[in-house]
C-alpha positions in Angstrom: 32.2 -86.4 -39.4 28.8 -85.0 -38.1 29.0 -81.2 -36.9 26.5 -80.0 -34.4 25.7 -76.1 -34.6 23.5 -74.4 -31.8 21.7 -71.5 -32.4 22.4 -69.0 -30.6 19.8 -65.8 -30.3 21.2 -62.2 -31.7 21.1 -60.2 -28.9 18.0 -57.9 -28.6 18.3 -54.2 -27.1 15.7 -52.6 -25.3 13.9 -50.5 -28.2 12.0 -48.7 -25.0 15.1 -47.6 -23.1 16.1 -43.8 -23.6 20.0 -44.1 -24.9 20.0 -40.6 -27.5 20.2 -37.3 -27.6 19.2 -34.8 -30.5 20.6 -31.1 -29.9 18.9 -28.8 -32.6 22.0 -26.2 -33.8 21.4 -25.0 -37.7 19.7 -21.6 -36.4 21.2 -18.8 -37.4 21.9 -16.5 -33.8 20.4 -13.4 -35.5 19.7 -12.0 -31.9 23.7 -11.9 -31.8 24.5 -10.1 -34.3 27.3 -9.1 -35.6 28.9 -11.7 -33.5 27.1 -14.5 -34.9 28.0 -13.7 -38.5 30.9 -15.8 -39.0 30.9 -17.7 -35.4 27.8 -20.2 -34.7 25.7 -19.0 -31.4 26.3 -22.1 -30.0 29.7 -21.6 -29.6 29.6 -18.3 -27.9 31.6 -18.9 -24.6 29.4 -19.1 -21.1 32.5 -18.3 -19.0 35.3 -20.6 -20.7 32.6 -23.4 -22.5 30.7 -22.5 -25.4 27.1 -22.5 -24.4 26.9 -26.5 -26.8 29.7 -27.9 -24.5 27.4 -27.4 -21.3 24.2 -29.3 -23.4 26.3 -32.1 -24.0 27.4 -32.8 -20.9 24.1 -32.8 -19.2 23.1 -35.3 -22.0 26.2 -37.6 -21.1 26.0 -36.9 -17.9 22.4 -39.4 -18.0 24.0 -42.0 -19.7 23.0 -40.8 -23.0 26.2 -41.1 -25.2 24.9 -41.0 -28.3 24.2 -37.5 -29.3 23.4 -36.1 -33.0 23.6 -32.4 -33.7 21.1 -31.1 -36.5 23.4 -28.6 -38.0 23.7 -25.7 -40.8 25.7 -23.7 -42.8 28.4 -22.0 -41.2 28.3 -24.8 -38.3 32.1 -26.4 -38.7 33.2 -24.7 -35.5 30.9 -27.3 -33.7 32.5 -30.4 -35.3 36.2 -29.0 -34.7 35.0 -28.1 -31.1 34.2 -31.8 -30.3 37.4 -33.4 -32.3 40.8 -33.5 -31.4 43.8 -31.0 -32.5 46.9 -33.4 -32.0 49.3 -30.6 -32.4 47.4 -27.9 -29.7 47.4 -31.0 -26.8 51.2 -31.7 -28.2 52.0 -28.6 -27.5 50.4 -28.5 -23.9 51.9 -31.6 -23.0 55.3 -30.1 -23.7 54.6 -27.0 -21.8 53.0 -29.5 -18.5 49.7 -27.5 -18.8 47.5 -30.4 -17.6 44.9 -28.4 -16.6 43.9 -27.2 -20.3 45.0 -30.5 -21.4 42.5 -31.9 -19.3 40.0 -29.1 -20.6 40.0 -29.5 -24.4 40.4 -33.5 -24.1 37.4 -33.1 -21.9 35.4 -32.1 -24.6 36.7 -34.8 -27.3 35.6 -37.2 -25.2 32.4 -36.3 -24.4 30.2 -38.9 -26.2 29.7 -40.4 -29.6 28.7 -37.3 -31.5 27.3 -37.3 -35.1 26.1 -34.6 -37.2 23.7 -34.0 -39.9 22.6 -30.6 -41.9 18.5 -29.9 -41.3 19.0 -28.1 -45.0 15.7 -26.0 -45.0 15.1 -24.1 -42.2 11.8 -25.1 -41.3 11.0 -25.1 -37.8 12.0 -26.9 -34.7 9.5 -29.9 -35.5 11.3 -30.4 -39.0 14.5 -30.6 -37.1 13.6 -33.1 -35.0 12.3 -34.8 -38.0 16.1 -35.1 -39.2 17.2 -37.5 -36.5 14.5 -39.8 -37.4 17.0 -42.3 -39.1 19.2 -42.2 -36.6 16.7 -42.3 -33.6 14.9 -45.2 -35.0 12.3 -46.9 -32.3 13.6 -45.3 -29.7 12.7 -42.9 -27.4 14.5 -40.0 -27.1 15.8 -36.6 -25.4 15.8 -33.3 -27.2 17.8 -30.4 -25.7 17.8 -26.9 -26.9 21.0 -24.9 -26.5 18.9 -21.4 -25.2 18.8 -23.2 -21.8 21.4 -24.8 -19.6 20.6 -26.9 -17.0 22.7 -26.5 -13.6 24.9 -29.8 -13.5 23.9 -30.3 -10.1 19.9 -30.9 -10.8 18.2 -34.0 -12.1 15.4 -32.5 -14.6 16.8 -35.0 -17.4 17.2 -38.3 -15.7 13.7 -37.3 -13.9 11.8 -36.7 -17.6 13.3 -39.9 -18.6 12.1 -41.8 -15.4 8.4 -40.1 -16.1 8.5 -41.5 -20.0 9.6 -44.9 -19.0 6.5 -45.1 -16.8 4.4 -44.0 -18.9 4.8 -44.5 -22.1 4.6 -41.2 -23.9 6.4 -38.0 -24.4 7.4 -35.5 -21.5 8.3 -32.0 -21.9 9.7 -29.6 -19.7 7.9 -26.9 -18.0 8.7 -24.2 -15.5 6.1 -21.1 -13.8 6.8 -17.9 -15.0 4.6 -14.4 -14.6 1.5 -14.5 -16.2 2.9 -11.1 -17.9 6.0 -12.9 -19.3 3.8 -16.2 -20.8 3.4 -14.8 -24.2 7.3 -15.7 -25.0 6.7 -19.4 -24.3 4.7 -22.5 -25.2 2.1 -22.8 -22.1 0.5 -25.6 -21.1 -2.7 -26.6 -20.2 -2.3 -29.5 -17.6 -4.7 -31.6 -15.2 -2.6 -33.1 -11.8 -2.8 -37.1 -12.1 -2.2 -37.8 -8.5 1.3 -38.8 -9.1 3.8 -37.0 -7.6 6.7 -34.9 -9.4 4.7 -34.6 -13.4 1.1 -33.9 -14.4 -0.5 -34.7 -17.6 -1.1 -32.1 -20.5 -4.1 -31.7 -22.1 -3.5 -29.0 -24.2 -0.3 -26.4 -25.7 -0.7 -23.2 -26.8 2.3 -21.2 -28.6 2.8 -17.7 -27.4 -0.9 -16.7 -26.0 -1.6 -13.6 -24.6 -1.6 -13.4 -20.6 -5.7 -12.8 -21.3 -5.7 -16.4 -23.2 -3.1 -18.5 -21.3 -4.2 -21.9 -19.9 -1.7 -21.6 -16.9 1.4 -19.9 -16.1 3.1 -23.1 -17.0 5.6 -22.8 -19.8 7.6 -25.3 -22.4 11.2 -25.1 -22.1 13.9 -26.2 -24.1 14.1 -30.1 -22.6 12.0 -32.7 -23.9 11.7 -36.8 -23.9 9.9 -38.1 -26.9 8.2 -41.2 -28.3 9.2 -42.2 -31.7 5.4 -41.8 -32.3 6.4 -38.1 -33.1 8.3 -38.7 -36.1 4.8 -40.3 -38.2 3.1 -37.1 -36.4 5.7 -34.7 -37.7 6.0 -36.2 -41.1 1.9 -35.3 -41.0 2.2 -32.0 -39.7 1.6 -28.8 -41.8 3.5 -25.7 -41.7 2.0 -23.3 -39.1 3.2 -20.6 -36.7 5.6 -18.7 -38.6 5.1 -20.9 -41.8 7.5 -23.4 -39.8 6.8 -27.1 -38.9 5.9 -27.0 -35.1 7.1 -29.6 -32.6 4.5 -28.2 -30.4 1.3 -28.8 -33.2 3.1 -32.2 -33.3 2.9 -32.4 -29.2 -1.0 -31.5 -29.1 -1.8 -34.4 -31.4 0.0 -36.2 -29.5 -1.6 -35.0 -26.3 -5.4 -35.5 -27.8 -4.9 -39.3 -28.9 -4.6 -42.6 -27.7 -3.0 -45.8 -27.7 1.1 -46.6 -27.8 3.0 -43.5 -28.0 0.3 -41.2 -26.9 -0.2 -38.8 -24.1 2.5 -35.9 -22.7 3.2 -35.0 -19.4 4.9 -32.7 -17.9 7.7 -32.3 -15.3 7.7 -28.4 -13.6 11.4 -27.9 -13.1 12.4 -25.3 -10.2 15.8 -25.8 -10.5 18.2 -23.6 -11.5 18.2 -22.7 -15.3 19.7 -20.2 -17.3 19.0 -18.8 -20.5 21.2 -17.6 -23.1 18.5 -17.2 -25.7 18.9 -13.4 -25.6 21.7 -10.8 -25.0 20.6 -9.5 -21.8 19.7 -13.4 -20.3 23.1 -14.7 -21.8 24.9 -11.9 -19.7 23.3 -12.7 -16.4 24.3 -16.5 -17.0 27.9 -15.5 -17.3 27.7 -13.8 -14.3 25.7 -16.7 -12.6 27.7 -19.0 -13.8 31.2 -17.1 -12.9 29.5 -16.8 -9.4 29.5 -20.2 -8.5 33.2 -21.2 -10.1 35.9 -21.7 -6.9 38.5 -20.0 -9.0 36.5 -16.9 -9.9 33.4 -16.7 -7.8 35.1 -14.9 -4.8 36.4 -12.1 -6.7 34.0 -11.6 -8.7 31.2 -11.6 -6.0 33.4 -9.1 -4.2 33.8 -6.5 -7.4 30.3 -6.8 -8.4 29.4 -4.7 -5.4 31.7 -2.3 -5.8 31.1 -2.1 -9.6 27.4 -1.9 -9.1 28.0 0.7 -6.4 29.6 3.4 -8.8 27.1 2.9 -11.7 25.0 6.2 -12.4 21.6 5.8 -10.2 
């Protein structure tokens, strides 16, 4: 008997199309101390999420499922957060407390998330360097967990629409006060008649108001090219005797051909920074503000409250 077999093709994904997400959390929250000691800063609570929770669900909320943390020491709480605990939704279920049900399975079921330890501490760039075997060819997002990103705005999906035309890597950028510059990356940038991203032609880490290129400034959101990863893997230690994604991004910004070339989107959304104590308070509050089940109270005490506070 004579068999016939027919080939058929594997099936080939899209090695341009965004699908990941790489969250950098192995710092080690000194700013919150003592309250960082045992507890990772990313799982300080923003009302009733920890400040991770809100990073992943922006990330999901694009379609981009697969998420990798690059964790540390002292990090477990951020791998138990996103897991299950049969016997705590057991016990809800028994009691008919679907709401918090609902809450915690919320979480679980967030995305496929994976995990890996950065080991050294050696910058931002050298984490992003650790998801290179799981990123592969791929473009991808990076999110920082200092800022969230109001659910209700698009900067994500937008960055990722700006990458897929063109080809390279987009960070986010937002204007600030010339005075307040020298706490960011700022960006040197040149309008490219297309509307909603420009291109940048240069980054510059923390200059002085006197120096600064713009009052454009780098925040915590980027979409890269897999090009970074040969760029990082090439980059010396620099600011801070740390591997820099930014010296990484200028290369990046000075050369040509696939990969090459970083624009910018200038997000004026809402945003909110918990990368200090002071701007992690006011995002509470914000935050709190907006909830249906505490924003009327609270908008109505904070009058009051501010009201009896020694002038």
């Amino acid at each position: 008997m004579m068999c016939s077999f027919r080939y058929i093709s594997p099936v080939t994904l899209d090695n341009n199309a965004v699908r990941k997400a790489v969250i950098p959390a192995a710092g080690l929250g000194t700013r919150f101390l003592p309250a960082t000691k045992a507890m990772p800063k990313e799982m300080l609570p923003v009302v009733d999420k920890p400040a991770i929770q809100y990073v992943v669900e922006e990330a999901v909320k694009v379609g981009l499922h697969d998420v990798l943390m690059i964790t540390g020491r002292s990090k477990r709480a951020l791998e138990d957060h996103f897991d299950r605990v049969p016997a705590l939704e057991a016990t809800l279920a028994e009691k008919g407390d679907t709401a918090k049900l609902e809450a915690i399975q919320s979480a679980t079921n967030l995305g496929d998330i994976h995990y890996v330890r950065q080991g050294d501490p050696n910058g931002l760039g050298h984490a992003v360097l650790r998801a290179k075997q799981h990123v592969g060819h791929e473009p991808f997002a990076v999110l920082l967990g200092d800022d969230l990103i109001d659910a209700r705005d698009n900067l994500l999906s937008d960055m990722i629409a700006v990458q897929q035309k063109t080809g390279g890597s987009v960070v986010a950028l937002i204007e600030v006060e010339p005075s307040k510059i020298s706490a960011y990356g700022c960006a040197d940038v040149e309008e490219i008649g297309e509307d909603g991203y420009v291109r940048i032609k240069q980054l510059v880490e923390k200059p002085s108001p006197e120096e600064a290129p713009s009052n454009l400034a780098v925040i915590g959101r980027y979409v890269l090219h897999p090009a970074v990863f040969d760029v990082l893997e090439n980059t010396a230690p620099g600011r801070g005797g740390e591997i820099q994604l930014t010296d990484a991004l200028e290369v990046l910004a000075a050369g040509e051909g696939e990969g090459y070339g970083v624009y910018g989107v200038v997000f004026r959304g809402r945003r909110y920074d918990t990368g200090d104590k002071l701007s992690y308070l006011k995002a509470c509050i914000e935050l709190a503000c907006e909830r249906e089940d505490l924003g009327p109270e609270l908008r109505e005490w904070l009058p009051t409250f501010t009201a009896s506070l020694p002038k």
